[in-house]
C-alpha positions as CSV (number, residue, x, y, z in Angstrom):
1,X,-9.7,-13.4,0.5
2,X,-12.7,-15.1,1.9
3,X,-16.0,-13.0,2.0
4,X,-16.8,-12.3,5.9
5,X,-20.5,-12.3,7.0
6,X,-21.0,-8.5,7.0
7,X,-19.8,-8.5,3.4
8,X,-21.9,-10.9,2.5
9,X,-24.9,-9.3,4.0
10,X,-23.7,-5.6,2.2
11,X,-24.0,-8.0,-0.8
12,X,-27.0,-9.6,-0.1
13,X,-28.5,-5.1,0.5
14,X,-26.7,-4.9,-2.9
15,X,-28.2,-7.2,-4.7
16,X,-32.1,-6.2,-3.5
17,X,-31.5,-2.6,-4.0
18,X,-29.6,-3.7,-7.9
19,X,-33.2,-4.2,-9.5
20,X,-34.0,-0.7,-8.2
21,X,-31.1,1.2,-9.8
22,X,-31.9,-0.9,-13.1
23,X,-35.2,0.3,-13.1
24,X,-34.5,3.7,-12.9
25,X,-32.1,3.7,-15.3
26,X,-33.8,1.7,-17.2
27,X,-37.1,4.5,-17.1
28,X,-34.2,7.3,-17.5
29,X,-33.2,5.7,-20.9
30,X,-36.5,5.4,-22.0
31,X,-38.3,9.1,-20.7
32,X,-34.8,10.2,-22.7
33,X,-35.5,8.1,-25.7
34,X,-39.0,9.7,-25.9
35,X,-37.5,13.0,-25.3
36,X,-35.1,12.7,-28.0
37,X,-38.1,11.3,-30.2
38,X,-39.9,14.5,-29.2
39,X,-37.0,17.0,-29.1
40,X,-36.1,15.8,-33.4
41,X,-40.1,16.3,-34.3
42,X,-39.6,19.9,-32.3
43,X,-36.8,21.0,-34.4
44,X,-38.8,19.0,-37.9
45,X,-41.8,21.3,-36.8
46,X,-39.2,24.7,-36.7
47,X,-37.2,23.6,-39.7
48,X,-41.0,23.3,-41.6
49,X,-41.6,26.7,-40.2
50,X,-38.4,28.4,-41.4
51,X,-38.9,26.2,-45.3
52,X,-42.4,27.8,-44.9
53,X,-40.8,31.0,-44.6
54,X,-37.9,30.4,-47.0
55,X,-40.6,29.5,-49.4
56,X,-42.1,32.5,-48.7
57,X,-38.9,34.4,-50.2
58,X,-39.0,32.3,-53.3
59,X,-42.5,33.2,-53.6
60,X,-41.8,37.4,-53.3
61,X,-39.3,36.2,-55.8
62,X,-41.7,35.0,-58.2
63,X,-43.6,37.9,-57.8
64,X,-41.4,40.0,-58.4
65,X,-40.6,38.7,-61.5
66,X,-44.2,38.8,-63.0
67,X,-43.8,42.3,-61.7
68,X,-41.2,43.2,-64.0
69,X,-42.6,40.9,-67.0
70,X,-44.7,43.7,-67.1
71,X,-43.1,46.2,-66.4
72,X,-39.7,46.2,-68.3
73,X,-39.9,47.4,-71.7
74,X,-36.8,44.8,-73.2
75,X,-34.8,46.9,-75.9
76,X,-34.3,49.9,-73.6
77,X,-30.8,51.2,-73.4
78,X,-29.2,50.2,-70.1
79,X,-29.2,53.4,-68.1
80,X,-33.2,52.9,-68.7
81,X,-33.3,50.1,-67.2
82,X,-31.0,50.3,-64.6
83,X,-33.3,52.9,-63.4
84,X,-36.1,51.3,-63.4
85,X,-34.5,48.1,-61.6
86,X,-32.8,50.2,-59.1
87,X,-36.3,51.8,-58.7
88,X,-37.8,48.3,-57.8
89,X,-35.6,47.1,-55.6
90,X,-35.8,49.7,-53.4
91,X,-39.3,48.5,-52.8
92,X,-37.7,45.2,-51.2
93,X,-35.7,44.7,-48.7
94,X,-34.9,40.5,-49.5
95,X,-32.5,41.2,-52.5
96,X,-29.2,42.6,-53.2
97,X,-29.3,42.4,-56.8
98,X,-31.9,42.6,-59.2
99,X,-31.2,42.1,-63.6
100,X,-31.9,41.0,-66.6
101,X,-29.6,38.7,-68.6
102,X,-29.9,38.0,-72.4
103,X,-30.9,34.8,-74.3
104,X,-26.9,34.8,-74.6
105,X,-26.4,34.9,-71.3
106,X,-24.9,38.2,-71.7
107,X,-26.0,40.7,-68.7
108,X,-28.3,43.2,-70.5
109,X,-29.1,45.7,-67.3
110,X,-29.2,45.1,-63.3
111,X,-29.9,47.4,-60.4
112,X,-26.4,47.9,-59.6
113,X,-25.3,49.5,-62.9
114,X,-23.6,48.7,-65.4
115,X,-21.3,46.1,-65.3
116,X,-20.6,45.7,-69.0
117,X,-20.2,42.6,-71.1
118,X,-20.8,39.9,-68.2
119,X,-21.7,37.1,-69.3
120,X,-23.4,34.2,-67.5
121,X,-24.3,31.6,-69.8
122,X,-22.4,29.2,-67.6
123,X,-24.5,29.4,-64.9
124,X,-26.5,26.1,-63.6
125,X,-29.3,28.6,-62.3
126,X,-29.2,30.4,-66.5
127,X,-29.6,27.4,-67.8
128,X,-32.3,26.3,-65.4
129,X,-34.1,29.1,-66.1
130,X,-33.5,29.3,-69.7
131,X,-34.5,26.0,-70.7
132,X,-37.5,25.5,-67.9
133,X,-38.8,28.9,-68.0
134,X,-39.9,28.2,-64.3
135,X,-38.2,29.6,-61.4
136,X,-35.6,28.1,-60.4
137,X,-32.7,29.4,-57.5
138,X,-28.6,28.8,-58.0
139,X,-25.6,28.1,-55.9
140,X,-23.7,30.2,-53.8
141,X,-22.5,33.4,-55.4
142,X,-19.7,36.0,-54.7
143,X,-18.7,39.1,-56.2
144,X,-20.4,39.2,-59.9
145,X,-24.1,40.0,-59.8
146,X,-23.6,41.4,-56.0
147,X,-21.3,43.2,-53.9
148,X,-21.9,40.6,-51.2
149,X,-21.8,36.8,-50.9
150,X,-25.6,35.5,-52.5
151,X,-27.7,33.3,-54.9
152,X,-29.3,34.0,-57.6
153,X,-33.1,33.7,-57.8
154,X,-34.1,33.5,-61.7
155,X,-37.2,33.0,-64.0
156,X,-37.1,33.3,-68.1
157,X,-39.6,36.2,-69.3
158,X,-43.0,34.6,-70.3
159,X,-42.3,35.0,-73.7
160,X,-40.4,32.8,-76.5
161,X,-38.0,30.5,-75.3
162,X,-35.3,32.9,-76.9
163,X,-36.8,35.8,-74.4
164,X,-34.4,37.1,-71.6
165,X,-34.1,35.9,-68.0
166,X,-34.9,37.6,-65.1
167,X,-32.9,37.0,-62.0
168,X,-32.6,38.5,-58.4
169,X,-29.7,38.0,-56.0
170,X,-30.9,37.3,-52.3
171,X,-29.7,39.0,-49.4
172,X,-28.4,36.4,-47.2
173,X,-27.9,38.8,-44.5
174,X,-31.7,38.8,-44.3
175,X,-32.0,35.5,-44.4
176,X,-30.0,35.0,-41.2
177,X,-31.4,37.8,-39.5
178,X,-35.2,35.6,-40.1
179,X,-32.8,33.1,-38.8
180,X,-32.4,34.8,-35.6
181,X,-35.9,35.6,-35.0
182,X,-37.1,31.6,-34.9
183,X,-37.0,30.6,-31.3
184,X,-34.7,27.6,-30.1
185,X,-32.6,26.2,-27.1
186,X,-29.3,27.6,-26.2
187,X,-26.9,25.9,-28.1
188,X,-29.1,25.4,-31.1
189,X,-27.8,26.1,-34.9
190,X,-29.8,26.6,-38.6
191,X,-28.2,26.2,-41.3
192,X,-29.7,27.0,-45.0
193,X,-27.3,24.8,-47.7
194,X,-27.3,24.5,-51.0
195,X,-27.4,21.2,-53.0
196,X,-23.4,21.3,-53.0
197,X,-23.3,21.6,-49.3
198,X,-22.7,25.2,-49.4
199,X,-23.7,26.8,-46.2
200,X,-25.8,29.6,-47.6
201,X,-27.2,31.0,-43.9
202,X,-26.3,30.4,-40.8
203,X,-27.2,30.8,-37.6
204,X,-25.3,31.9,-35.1
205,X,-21.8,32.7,-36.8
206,X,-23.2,33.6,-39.8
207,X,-20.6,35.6,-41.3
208,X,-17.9,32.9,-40.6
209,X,-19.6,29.5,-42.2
210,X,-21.4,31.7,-45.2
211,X,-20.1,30.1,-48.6
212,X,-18.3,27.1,-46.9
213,X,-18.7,23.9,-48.5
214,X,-18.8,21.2,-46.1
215,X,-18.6,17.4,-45.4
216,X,-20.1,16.9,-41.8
217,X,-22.1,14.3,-41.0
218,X,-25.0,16.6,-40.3
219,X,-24.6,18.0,-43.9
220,X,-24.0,15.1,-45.4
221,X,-27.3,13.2,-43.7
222,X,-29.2,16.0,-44.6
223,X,-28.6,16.3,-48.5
224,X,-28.9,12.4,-48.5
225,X,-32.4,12.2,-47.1
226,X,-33.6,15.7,-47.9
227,X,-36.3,15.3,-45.2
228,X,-36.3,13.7,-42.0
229,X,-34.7,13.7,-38.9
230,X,-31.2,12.3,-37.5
231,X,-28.8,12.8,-34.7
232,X,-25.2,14.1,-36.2
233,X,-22.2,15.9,-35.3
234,X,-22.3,19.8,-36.5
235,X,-20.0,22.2,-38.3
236,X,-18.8,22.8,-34.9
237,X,-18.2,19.6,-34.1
238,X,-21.1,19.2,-31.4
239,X,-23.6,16.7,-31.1
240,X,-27.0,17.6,-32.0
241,X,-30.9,16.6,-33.0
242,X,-31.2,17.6,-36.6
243,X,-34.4,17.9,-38.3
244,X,-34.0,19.3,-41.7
245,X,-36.2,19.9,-45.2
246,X,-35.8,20.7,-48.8
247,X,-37.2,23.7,-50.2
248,X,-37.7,22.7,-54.0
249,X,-37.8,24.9,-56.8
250,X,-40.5,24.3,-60.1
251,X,-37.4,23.7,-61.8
252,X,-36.1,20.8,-59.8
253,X,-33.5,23.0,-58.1
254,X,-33.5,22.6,-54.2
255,X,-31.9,24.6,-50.9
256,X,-32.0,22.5,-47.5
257,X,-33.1,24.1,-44.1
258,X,-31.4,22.3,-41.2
259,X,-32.1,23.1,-37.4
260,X,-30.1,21.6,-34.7
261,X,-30.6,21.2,-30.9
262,X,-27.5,19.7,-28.7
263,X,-27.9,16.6,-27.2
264,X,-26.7,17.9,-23.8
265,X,-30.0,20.3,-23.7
266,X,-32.1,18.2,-25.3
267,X,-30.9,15.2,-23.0
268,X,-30.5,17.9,-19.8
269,X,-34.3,16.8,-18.6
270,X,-33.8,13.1,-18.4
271,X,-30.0,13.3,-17.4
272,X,-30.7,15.6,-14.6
273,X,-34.1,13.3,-13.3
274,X,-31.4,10.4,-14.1
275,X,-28.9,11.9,-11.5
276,X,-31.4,12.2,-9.2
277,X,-33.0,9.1,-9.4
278,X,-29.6,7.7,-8.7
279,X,-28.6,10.1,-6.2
280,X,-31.8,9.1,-4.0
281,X,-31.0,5.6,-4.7
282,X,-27.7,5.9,-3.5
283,X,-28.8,7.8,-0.4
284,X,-31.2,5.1,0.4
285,X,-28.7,2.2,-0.6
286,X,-26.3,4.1,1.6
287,X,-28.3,4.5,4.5
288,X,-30.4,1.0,4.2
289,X,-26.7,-0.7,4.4
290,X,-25.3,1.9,7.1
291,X,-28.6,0.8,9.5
292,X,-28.5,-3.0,7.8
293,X,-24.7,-3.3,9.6
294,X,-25.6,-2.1,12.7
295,X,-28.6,-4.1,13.1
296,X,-26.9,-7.0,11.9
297,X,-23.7,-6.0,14.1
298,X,-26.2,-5.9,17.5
299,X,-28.6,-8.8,16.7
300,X,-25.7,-11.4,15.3
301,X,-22.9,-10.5,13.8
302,X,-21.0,-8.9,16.6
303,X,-21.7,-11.9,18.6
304,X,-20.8,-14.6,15.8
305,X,-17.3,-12.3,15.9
306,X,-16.9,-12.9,19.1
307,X,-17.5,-16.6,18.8
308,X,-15.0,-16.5,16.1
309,X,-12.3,-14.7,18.3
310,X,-12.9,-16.7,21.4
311,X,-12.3,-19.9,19.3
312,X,-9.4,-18.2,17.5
313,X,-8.0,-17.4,20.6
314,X,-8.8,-21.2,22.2
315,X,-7.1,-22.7,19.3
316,X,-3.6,-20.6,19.9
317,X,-3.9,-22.2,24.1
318,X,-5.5,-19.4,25.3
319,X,-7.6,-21.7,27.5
320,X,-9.4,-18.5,29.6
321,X,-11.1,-17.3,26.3
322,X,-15.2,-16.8,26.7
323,X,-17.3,-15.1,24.2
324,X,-18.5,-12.7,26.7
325,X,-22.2,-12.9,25.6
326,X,-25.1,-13.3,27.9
327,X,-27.8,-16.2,26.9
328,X,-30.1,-14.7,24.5
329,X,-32.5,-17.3,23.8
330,X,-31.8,-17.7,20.3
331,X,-29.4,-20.2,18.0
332,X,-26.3,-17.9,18.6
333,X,-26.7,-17.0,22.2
334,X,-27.2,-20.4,23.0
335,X,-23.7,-21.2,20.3
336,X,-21.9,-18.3,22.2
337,X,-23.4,-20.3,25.8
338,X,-22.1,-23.6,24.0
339,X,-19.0,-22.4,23.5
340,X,-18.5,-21.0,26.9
341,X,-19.2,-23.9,28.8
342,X,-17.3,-26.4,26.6
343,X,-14.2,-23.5,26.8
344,X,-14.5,-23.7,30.6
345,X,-14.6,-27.9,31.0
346,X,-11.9,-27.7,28.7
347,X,-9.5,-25.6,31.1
348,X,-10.9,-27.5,34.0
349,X,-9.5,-30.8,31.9
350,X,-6.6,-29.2,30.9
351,X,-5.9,-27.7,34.4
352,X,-6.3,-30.9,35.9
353,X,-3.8,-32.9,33.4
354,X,-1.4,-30.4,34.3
355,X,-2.0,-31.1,37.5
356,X,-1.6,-34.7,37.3
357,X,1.2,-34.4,34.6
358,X,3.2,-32.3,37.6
359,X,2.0,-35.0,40.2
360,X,3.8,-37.8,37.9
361,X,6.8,-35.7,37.1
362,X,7.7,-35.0,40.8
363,X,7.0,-38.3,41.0
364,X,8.9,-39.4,38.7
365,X,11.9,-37.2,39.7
366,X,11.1,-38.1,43.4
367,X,11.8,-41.9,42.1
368,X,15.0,-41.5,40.4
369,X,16.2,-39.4,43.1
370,X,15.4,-42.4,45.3
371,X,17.0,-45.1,42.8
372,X,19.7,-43.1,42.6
373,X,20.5,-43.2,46.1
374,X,19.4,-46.8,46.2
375,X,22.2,-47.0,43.3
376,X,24.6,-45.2,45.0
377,X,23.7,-47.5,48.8
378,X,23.7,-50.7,46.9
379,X,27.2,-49.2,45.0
380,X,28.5,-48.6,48.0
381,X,27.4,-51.9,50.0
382,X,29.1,-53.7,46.4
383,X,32.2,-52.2,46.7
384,X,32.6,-51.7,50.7
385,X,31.0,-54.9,51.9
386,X,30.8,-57.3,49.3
387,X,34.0,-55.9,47.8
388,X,35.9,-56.3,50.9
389,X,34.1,-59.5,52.2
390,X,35.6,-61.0,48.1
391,X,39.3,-59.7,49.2
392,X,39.2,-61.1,52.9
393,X,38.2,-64.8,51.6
394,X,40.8,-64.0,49.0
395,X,43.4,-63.5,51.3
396,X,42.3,-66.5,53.7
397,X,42.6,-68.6,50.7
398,X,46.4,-67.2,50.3
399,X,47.2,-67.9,53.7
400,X,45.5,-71.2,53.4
401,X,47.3,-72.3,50.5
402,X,50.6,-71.4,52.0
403,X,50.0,-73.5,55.1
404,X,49.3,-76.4,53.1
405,X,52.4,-76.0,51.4
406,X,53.9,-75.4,55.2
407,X,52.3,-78.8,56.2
408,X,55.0,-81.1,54.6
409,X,52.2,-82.9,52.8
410,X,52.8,-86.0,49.8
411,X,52.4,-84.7,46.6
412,X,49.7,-87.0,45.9
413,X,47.8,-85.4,48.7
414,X,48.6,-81.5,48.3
415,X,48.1,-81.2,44.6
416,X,44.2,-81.9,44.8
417,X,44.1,-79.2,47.7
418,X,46.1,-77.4,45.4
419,X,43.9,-77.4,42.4
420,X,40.7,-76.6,44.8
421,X,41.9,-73.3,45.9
422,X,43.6,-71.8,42.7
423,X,39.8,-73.0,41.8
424,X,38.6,-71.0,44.3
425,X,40.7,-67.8,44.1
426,X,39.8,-67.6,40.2
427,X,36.0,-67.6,42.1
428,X,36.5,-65.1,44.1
429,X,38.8,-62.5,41.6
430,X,35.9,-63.1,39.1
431,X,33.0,-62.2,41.9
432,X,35.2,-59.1,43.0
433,X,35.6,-58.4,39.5
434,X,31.7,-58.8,38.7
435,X,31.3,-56.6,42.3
436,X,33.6,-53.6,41.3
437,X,31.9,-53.7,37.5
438,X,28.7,-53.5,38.6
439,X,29.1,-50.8,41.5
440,X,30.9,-48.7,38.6
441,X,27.5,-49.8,36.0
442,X,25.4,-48.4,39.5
443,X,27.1,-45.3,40.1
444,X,30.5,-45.1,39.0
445,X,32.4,-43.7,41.9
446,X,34.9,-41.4,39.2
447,X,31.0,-38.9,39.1
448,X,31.4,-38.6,42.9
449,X,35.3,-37.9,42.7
450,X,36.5,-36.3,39.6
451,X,32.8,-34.9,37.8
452,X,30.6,-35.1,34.6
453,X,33.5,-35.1,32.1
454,X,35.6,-37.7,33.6
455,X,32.5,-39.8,34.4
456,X,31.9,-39.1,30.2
457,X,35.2,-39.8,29.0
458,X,34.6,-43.0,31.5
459,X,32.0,-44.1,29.7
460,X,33.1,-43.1,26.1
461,X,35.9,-45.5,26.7
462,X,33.7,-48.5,28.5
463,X,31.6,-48.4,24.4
464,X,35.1,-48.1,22.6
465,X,36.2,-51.6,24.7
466,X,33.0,-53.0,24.4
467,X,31.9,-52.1,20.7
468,X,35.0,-50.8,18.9
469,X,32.9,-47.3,18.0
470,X,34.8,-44.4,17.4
471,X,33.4,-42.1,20.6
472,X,35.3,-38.8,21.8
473,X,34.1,-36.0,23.9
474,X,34.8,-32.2,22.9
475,X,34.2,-30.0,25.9
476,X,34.8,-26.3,26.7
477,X,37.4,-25.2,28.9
478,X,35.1,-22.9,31.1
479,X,32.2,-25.9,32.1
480,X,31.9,-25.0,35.9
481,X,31.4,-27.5,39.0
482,X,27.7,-28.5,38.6
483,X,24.8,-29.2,41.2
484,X,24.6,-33.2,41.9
485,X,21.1,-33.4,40.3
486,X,22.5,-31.4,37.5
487,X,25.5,-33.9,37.3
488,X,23.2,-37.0,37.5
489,X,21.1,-35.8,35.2
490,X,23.1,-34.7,32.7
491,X,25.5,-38.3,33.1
492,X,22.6,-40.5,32.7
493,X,21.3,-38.7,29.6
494,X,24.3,-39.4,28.1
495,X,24.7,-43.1,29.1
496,X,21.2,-43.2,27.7
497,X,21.7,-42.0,24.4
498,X,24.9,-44.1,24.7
499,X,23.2,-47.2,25.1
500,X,20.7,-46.7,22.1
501,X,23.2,-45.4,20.3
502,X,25.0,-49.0,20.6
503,X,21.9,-50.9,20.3
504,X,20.0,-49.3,17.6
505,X,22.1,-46.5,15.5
506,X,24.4,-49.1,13.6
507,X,26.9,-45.8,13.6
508,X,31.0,-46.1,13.6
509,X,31.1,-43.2,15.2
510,X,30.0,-40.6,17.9
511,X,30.7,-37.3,19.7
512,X,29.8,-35.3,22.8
513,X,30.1,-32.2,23.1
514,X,30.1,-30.5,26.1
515,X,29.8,-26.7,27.0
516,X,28.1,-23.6,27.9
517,X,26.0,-21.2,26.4
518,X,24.7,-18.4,28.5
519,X,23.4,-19.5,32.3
520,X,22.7,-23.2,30.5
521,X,25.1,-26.4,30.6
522,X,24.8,-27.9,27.2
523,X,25.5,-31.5,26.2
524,X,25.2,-32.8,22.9
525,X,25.3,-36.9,21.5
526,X,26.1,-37.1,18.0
527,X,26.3,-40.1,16.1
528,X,26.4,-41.4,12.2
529,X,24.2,-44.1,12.6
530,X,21.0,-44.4,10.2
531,X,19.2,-42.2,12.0
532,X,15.4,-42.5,12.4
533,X,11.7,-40.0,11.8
534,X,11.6,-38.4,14.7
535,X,8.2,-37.1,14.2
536,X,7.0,-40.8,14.1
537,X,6.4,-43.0,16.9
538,X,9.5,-45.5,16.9
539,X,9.7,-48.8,19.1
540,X,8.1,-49.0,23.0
541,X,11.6,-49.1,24.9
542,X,13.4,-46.4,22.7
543,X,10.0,-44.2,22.9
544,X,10.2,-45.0,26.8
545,X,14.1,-44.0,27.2
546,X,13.5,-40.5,24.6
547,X,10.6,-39.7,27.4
548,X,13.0,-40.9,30.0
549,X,15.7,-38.7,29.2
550,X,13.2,-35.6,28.4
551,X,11.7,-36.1,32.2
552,X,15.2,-36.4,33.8
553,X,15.9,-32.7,32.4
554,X,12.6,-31.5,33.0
555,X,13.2,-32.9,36.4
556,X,16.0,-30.1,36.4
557,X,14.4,-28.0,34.9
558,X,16.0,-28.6,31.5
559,X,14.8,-29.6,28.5
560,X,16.1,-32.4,25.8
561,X,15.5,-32.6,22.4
562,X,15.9,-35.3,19.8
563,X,17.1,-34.1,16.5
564,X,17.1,-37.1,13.4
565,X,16.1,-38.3,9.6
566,X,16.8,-41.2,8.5
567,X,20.2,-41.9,7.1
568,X,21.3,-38.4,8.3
569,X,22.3,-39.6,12.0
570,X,20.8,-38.4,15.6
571,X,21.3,-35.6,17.9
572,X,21.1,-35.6,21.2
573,X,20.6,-32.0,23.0
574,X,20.3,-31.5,26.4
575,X,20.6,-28.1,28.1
576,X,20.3,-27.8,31.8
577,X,20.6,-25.1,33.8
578,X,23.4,-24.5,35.7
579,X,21.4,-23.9,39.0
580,X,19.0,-27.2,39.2
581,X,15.4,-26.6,39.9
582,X,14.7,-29.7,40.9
583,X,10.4,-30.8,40.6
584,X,8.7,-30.8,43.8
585,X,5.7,-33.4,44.5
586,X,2.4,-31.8,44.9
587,X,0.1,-32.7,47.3
């Protein structure tokens, strides 16, 4: 579909105001890249915070430990002990469990009581602390040293490297609950894993991710680079800012804080200045176009439309179509002026070659009228006065010849006179002869006397005599009497196409066919013959007798049309109407 001129110019706004949407889309990528930049470091500066904190706990840990270096006496039965464990962790709020385990790994006493011959020498976070004799902090617990879901905090008793270990189970309620207290973004998450990916703490949910082990990417980036920043999907599946940090024990243990902040909050900022930047854009775009068109539409485009549907309408005939616009000065008032004037001398042309074309055709059919009637005189003067004049010298030679034969004349002398007037008589039979034959070729009298089929069938059987063509006429019983001019008209089409049908069509055979169809006579010549282009011009005389017989119907108000390929034959079509409306001359 071709591109009109106000489409091109809505391009054309398009394409100016393009740079400007790039730009700000371009500038919202970037303020959102530098937010994102800034919204990781924010949640790296809270996960330091809460691995300051954490650290904190591991530090009361160690503390408490030295405490009870010094305070235990080892050897003491167990409900000693117990006592005096259940005594200290009353002082502290950050621990479930607090005991002391054997070189063995055999429980020896804890804070909850007994819970007889456990034994833990299995224990990553034991063997830690057995063999470093630093502190060192476990995997995720549940149900053996604690009631609830923990880990184990442990430290081997500054003495021989046979002396017990000390160990402390941490509340992870309270470590979410510190959780909660850290300020962050709607949507936001910390998690506190282990080095198996055991979620440890959590918040919020705490109580349904605790002691999962799992294989996000979040997790996963976060034990792989232990400190850094990343964009990951959570536990939840959403799509957040992670900055995260390992806490390390002096035993080479390790926990990971993680802290989270969705994309869509952290991204809210720069989408929402995105959106409107764009809106705006749009607005103006929308607007800028909306006042482009109609400037366009009153200063040129309405008036180049109107050029366009003048000479739309031109080229279908319509010779009265004018722009409509007044002279503006510029290059498409003076087009539209153009336009108008050369619209007007064109139907000033075109009327007068109508004009003359009318002139010639009521000329035209005032001529044939004339040589009709000049047919039809001399016709008449042929066969009247020449005709009868040819039978009266005919008949004096008769009476002639039998006088001489009365006059009792030697044969010596009568056969000469003889000779002269059977000489004469052939004469005078062949003039009549040539007289009658040439009145009929005028205007055969059988027209006048019986009508247009007879005068047909007439002629049809003058080209079988003279050529030996096949020629019949099929004609419909209802083909009423007909006007003169009608008659004529319609006769000397047909002797027309006749003749060229003898002289040029090399057919064997053809057919009229004569009938009606609605308020219209209809006559049609049909031949076999080779048949010609029609759409090309053909030779000057069969050019002149096609026009010839077109302006004899149009002279009746009729029309004839010429229907042939080559090798396919012609048709002939003439349809008149039945009530002649003969061309007037115009003055």
């Amino acid at each position: 579909m071709p591109l009109t001129l106000r489409r091109r110019i809505e391009l054309l706004l398009i394409g100016v105001l393009a740079p400007a949407v790039f730009l700000a889309v371009a500038t919202a990528y970037a303020t959102r890249s530098r937010e994102r930049v800034e919204v990781q470091q924010e949640a790296y500066r809270v996960v330091t915070v809460a691995a300051a904190a954490q650290q904190q706990i591991t530090t009361r840990a160690n503390d408490l430990f030295a405490a009870l270096d010094r305070m235990l006496s080892v050897g003491q039965d167990d409900d000693t002990c117990g006592t005096q464990l259940r005594d200290i962790l009353r002082s502290t709020d950050h621990f479930r469990n607090i005991g002391v385990v054997g070189p063995d790994g055999v429980l020896i006493c804890s804070a909850d009581g007994p819970l007889g011959r456990l034994s833990v020498a299995d224990r990553q976070w034991f063997q830690a602390a057995r063999t470093s004799g630093l502190l060192t902090i476990g995997s995720f617990e549940r149900g053996a040293l604690a009631a609830e879901p923990t880990v184990i905090v442990a430290r081997r008793v500054s003495r021989p490297a046979d002396a017990p270990v000390l160990f402390a189970a941490l509340d992870l309620d309270q470590v979410s609950a510190f959780l909660e207290t850290i300020p962050l973004p709607e949507g936001s998450s910390i998690n506190v894993i282990d080095s198996n990916g055991t979620i440890l703490a959590r918040y919020p949910d705490h109580r349904r991710w605790v002691g999962q082990n799992s294989s996000a990417p979040a997790i996963t980036e976060a034990l792989r680079a232990g400190n850094g920043m990343a964009e990951a999907v959570g536990l939840d599946g959403v799509n957040r800012l992670y900055g995260f940090q390992t806490v390390s024990m002096p035993s080479g243990t390790s926990i990971t804080m993680m802290v989270g902040i969705p994309t869509s909050v952290a991204y809210a900022a720069a989408n929402r200045r995105l959106a409107i930047s764009l809106s705006t854009l749009g607005v103006v775009a929308l607007v800028t176009i909306v006042i482009a068109e109609r400037m366009t539409a009153r200063m040129f485009t309405r008036k180049i439309e109107n050029v366009v549907r003048a000479a739309r309408r031109l080229s279908a005939g319509d010779l009265a179509a004018r722009t409509g616009e007044t002279w503006t000065g510029d290059e498409i008032g003076e087009l539209a002026r153009t336009f108008d004037a050369m619209a007007w001398t064109l139907e000033q042309r075109t009327r007068d070659l109508q004009q003359a074309v009318e002139s010639l055709r009521a000329l035209t059919a005032k001529l044939e009228t004339v040589r009709e009637e000049e047919r039809t005189r001399i016709s008449r003067e042929l066969h009247d006065d020449v005709g009868q004049a040819l039978t009266g010298v005919r008949m004096d030679l008769d009476r002639l010849g039998e006088r001489v034969e009365r006059a009792g004349l030697p044969e010596d002398q009568r056969a000469p006179i003889n000779a002269k007037l059977v000489s004469a008589c052939k004469l005078v039979d062949s003039a009549l002869d040539t007289a009658r034959r040439v009145s009929r070729q005028l205007r055969p009298s059988v027209l006048d006397v019986l009508g247009l089929r007879a005068a047909i069938e007439w002629q049809l059987e003058e080209l079988r005599t003279r050529t030996g063509l096949s020629a019949e006429i099929i004609a419909d019983a209802d083909v009423p009497s007909l006007p003169e001019p009608v008659t004529v008209a319609l006769f000397r089409i047909v002797q027309e196409s006749l003749t060229n049908v003898m002289r040029h069509a090399q057919a064997s055979a053809v057919t009229v066919r004569l009938g009606v169809e609605g308020d219209q006579v209809v006559i049609e010549v049909m031949d076999n013959g080779r048949g010609f282009d029609a759409g090309a011009s053909a030779g000057a005389t069969f050019a002149l007798g096609l026009l010839g017989m077109r302006e004899r119907a149009a002279a009746v108000g009729g029309t004839c049309e010429i229907v042939s390929q080559p090798g396919e034959g012609t048709i002939v079509r003439a349809a008149v109407p039945m009530r002649a409306r003969a061309a007037e001359p115009t003055s």
